[in-house]
C-alpha positions in Angstrom: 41.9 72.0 -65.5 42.8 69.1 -67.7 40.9 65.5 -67.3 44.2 64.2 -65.3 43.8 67.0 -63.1 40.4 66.2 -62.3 40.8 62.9 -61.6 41.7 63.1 -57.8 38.8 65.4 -57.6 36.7 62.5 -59.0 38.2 59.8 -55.9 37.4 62.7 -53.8 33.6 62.5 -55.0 33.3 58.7 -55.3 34.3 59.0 -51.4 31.3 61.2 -51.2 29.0 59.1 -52.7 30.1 56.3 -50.9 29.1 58.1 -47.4 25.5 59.3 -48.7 23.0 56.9 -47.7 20.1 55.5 -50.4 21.6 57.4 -52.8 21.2 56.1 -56.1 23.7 58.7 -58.0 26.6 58.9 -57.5 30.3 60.8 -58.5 30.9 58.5 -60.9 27.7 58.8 -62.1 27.9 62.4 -62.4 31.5 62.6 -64.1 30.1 60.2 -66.5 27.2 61.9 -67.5 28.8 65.3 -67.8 32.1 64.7 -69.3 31.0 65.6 -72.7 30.7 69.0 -71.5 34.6 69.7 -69.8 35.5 71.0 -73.4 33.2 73.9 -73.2 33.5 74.5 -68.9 36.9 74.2 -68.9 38.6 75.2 -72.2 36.0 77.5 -73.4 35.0 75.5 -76.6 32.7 77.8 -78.6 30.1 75.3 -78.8 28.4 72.6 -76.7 28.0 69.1 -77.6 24.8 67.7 -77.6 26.1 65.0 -75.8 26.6 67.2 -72.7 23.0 68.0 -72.6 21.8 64.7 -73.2 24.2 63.5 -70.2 22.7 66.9 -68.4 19.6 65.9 -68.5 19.8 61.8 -68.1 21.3 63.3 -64.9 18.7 65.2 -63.7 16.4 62.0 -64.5 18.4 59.9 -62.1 18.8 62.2 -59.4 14.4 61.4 -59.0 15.0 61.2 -55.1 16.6 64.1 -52.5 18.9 61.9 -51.5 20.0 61.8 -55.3 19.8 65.4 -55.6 22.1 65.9 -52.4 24.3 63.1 -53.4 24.9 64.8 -57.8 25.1 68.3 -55.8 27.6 67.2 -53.5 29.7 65.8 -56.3 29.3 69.6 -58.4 29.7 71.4 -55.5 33.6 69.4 -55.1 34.0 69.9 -58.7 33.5 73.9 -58.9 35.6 73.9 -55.8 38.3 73.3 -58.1 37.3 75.5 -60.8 38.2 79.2 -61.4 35.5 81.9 -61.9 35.6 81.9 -65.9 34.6 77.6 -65.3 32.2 78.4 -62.9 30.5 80.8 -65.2 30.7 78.5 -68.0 29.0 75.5 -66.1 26.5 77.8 -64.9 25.4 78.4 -68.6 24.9 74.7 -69.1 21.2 74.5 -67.8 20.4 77.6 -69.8 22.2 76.5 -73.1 20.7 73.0 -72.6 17.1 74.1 -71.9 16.8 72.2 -68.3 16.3 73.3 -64.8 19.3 72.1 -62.4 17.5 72.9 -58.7 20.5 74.2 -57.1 23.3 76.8 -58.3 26.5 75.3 -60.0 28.9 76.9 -57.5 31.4 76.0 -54.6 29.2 77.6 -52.3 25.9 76.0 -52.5 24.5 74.0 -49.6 23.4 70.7 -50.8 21.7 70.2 -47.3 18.7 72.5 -48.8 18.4 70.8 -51.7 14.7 69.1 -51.3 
């Protein structure tokens, strides 16, 4: 999935953000943060940036509120809908490989709803 492929995607999750209420993050926030990482998710680059887990965690910083927690899940969630198994797996790593704690699985599946 190349950046202009994800770019509908990324109107898809500004619409998202828009409809959350008091929601401080949002998809643009989210894309911003971790589009140093898209060379590792989705080519397989053997290594990742530092700047991806900087961005990783200033995200998890500015998701201080449920609502922003709902609202950066929401936007992941619509982003590994999009992305194939091997991606998945390799966002999934990120928390891990970046030393932080992401409340919520990286996956199409999750349900943001339940995210406290």
């Amino acid at each position: 999935m190349s950046i202009k492929q994800l770019f509908p995607l990324l109107l898809i999750c500004v619409a998202v953000a828009a409809t959350a209420t008091d929601a401080a993050v949002t998809c643009n926030t989210v894309y911003t943060s971790l589009e140093p990482c898209l060379g590792f998710v989705l080519n397989g680059e053997p290594t990742v940036p530092s700047a991806c887990c900087s961005g990783l965690k200033s995200l998890l910083v500015a998701a201080g509120t449920t609502d922003d927690r709902q609202s950066a899940c929401k936007c992941i969630k619509s982003l590994a809908s999009r992305a194939n198994g091997v991606q998945i797996g390799r966002a999934s790593q990120l928390p891990g490989i970046c030393k932080v704690n992401v409340p919520y699985p990286i996956s199409p599946n999750v349900d943001c709803l339940k995210i406290k």
